[in-house]
MDTraj code that builds the backbone (N, CA, C; nanometers):
import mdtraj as md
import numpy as np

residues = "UNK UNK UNK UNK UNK UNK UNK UNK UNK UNK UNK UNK UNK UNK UNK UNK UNK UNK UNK UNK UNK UNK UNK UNK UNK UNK UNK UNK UNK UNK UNK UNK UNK UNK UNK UNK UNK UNK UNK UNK UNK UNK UNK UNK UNK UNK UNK UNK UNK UNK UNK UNK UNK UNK UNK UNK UNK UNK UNK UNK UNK UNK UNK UNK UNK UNK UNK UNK UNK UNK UNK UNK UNK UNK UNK UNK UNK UNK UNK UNK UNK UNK UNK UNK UNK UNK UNK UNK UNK UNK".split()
xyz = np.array([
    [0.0838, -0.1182, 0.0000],
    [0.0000, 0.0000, 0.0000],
    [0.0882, 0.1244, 0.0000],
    [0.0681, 0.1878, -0.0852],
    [0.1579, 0.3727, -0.1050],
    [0.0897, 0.4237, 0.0395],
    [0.1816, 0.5367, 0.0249],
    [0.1537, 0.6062, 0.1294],
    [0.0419, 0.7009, 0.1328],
    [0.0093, 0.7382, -0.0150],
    [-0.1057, 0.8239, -0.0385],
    [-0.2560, 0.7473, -0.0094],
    [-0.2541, 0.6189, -0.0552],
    [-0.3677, 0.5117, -0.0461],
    [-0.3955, 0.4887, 0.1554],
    [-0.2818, 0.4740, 0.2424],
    [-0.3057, 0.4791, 0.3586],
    [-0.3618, 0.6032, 0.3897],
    [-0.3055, 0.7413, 0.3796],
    [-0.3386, 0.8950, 0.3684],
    [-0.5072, 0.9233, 0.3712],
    [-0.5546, 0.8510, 0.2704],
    [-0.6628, 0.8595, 0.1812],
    [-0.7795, 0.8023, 0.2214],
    [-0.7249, 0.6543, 0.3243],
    [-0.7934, 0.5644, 0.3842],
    [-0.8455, 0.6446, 0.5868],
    [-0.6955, 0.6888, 0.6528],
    [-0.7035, 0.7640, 0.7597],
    [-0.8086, 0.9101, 0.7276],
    [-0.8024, 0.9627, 0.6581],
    [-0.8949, 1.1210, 0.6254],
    [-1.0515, 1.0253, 0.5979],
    [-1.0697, 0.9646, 0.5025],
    [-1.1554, 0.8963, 0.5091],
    [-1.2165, 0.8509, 0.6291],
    [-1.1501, 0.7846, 0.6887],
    [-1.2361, 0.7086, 0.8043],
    [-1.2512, 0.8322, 0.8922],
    [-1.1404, 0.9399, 0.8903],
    [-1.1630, 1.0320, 1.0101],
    [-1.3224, 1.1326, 0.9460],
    [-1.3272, 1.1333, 0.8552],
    [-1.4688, 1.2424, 0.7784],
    [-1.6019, 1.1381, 0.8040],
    [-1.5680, 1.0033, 0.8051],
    [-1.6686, 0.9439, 0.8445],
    [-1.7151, 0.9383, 0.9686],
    [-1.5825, 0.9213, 1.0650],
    [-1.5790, 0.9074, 1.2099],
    [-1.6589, 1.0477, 1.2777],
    [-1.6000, 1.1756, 1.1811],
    [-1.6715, 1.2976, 1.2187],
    [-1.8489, 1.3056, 1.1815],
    [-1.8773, 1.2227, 1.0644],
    [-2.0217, 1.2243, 1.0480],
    [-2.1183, 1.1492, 1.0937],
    [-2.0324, 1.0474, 1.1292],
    [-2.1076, 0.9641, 1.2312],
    [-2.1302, 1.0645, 1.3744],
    [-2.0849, 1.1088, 1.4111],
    [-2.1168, 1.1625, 1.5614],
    [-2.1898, 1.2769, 1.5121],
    [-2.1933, 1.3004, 1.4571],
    [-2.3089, 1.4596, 1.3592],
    [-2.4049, 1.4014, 1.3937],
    [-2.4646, 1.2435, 1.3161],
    [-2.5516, 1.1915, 1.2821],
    [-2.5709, 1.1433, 1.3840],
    [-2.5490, 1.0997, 1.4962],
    [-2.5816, 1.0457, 1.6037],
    [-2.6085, 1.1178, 1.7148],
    [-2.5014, 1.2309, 1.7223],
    [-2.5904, 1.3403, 1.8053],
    [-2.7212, 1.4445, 1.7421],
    [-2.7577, 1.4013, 1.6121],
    [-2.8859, 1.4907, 1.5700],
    [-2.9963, 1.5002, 1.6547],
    [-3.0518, 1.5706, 1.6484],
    [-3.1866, 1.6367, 1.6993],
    [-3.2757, 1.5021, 1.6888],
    [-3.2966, 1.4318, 1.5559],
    [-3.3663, 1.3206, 1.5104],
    [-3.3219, 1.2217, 1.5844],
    [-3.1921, 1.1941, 1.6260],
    [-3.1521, 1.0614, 1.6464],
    [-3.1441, 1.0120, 1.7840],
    [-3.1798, 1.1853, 1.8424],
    [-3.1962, 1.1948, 2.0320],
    [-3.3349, 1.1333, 2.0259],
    [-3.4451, 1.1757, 1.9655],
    [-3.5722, 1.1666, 1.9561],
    [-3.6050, 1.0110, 1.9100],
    [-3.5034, 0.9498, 1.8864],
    [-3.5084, 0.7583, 1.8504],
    [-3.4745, 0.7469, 1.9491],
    [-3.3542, 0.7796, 2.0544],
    [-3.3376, 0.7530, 2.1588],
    [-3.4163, 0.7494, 2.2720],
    [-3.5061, 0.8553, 2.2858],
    [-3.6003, 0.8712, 2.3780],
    [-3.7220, 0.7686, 2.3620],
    [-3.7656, 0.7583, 2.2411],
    [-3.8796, 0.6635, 2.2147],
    [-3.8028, 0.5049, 2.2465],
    [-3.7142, 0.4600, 2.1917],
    [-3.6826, 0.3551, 2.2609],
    [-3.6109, 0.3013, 2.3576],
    [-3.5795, 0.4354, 2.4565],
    [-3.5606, 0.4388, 2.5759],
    [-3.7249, 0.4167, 2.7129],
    [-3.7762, 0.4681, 2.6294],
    [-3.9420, 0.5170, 2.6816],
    [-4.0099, 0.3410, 2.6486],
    [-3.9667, 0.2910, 2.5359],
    [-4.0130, 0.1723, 2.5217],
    [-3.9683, 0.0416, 2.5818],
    [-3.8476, 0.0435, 2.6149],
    [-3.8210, -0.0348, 2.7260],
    [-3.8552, -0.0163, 2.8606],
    [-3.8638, 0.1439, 2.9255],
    [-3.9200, 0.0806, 3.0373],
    [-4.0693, 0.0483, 3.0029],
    [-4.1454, 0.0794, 2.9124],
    [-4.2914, 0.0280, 2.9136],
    [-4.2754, -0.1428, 2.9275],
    [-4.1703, -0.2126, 2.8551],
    [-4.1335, -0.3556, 2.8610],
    [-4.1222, -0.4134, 2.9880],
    [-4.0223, -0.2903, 3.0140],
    [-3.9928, -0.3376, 3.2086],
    [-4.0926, -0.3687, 3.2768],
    [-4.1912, -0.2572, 3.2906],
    [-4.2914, -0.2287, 3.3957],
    [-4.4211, -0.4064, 3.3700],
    [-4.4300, -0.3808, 3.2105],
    [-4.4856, -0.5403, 3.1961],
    [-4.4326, -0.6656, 3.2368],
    [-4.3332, -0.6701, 3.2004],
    [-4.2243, -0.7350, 3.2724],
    [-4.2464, -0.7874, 3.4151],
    [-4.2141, -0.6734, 3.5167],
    [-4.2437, -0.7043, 3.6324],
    [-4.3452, -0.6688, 3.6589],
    [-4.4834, -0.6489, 3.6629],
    [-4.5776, -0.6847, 3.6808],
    [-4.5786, -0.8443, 3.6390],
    [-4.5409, -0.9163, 3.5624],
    [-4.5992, -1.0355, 3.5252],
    [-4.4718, -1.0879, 3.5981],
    [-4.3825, -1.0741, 3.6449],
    [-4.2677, -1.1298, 3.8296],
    [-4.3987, -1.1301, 3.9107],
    [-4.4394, -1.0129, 3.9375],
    [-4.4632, -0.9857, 4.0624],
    [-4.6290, -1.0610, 4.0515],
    [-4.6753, -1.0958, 3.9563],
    [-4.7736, -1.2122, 3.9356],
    [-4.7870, -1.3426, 3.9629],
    [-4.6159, -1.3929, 3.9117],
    [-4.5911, -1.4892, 3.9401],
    [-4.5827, -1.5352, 4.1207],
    [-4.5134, -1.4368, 4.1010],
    [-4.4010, -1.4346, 4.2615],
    [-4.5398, -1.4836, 4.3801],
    [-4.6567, -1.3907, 4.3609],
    [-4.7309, -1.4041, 4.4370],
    [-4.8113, -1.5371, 4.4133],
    [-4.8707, -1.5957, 4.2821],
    [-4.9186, -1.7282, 4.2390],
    [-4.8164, -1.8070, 4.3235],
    [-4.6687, -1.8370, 4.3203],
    [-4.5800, -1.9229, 4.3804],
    [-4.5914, -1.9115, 4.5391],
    [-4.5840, -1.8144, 4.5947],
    [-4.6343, -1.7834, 4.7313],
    [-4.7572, -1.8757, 4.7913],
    [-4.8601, -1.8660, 4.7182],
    [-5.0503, -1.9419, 4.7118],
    [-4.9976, -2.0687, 4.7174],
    [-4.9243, -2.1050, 4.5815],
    [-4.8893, -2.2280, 4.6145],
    [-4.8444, -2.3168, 4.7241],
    [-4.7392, -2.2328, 4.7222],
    [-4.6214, -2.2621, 4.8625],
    [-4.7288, -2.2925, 5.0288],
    [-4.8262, -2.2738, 5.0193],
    [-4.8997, -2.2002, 5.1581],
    [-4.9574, -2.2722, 5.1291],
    [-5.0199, -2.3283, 5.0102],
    [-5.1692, -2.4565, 5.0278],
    [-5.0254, -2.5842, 5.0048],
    [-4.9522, -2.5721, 4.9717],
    [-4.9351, -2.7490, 4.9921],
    [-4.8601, -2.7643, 5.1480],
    [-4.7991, -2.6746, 5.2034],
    [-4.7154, -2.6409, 5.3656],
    [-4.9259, -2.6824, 5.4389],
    [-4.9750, -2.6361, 5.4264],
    [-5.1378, -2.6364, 5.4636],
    [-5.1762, -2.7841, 5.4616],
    [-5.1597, -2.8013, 5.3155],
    [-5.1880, -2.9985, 5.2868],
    [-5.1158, -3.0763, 5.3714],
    [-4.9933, -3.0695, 5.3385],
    [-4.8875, -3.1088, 5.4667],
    [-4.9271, -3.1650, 5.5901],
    [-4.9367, -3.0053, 5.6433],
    [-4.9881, -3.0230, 5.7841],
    [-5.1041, -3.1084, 5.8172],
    [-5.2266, -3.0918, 5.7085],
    [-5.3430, -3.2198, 5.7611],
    [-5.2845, -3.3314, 5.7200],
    [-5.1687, -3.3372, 5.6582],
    [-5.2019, -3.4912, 5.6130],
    [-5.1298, -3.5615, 5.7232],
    [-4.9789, -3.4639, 5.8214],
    [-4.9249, -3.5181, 5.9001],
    [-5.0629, -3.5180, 6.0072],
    [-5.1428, -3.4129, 6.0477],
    [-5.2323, -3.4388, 6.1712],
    [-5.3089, -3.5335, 6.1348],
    [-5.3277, -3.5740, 6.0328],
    [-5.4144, -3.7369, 6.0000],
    [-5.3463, -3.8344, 6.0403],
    [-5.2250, -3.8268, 5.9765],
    [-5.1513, -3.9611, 5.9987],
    [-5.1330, -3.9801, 6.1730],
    [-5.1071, -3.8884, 6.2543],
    [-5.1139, -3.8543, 6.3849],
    [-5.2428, -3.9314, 6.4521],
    [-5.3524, -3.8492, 6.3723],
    [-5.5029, -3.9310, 6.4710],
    [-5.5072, -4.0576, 6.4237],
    [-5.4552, -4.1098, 6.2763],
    [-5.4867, -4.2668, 6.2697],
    [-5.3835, -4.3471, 6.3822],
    [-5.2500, -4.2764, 6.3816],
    [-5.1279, -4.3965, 6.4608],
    [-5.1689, -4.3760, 6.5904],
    [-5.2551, -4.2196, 6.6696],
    [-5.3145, -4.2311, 6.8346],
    [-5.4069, -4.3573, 6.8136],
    [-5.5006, -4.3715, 6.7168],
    [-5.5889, -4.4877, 6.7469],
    [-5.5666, -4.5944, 6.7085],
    [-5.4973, -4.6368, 6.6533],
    [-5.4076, -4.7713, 6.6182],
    [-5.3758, -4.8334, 6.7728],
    [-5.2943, -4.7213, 6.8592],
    [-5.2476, -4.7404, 6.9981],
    [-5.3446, -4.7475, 7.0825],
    [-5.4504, -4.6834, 7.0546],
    [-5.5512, -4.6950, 7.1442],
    [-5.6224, -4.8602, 7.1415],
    [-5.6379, -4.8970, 6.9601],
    [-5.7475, -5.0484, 6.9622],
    [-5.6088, -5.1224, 6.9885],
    [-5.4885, -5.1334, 7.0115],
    [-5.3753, -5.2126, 7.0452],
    [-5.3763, -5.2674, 7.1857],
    [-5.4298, -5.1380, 7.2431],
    [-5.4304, -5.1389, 7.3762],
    [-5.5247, -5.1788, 7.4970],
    [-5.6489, -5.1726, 7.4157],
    [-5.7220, -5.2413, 7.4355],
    [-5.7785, -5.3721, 7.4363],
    [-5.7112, -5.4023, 7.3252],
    [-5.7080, -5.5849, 7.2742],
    [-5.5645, -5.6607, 7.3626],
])
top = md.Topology()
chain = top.add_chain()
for i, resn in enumerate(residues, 1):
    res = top.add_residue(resn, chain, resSeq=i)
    for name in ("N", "CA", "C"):
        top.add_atom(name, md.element.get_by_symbol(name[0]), res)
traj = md.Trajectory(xyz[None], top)
């Protein structure tokens, strides 16, 4: 590569490098920014609302089977007291 062709390639990329930040700091391109800045948190907020949906469904859960649990151990409890009781009697 000549030295003029490298020359040619550096000014180049630097006129691009300069129009890119023109074009990216435009008036227009703040105003893309904001809308899909604005559109993710609308994502967010759906988002967690449908966590905080879950979170609480998993909670319900958690509480009726800890609930089931418990009668099924206080069952098993009143059948093995009376097991001991007709044992004890016979």
């Amino acid at each position: 590569m000549s030295v003029y062709t490298k020359l040619a390639c550096f000014v180049g990329g630097a006129l691009f490098g300069s129009a890119g930040i023109k074009l990216l700091s435009s008036k227009d391109a703040k105003n893309a920014y904001v809308h899909a800045t604005a559109a993710g948190l609308r994502m967010k907020d759906c988002v967690m609302g449908t966590v905080t949906t879950v979170q609480e469904n998993a909670a319900d859960i958690l509480a009726s089977a800890k609930d089931l649990n418990e009668a099924r151990a206080a069952k098993e409890a009143e059948e093995t007291a009376a097991s001991k009781v007709e044992s004890a009697e016979a």
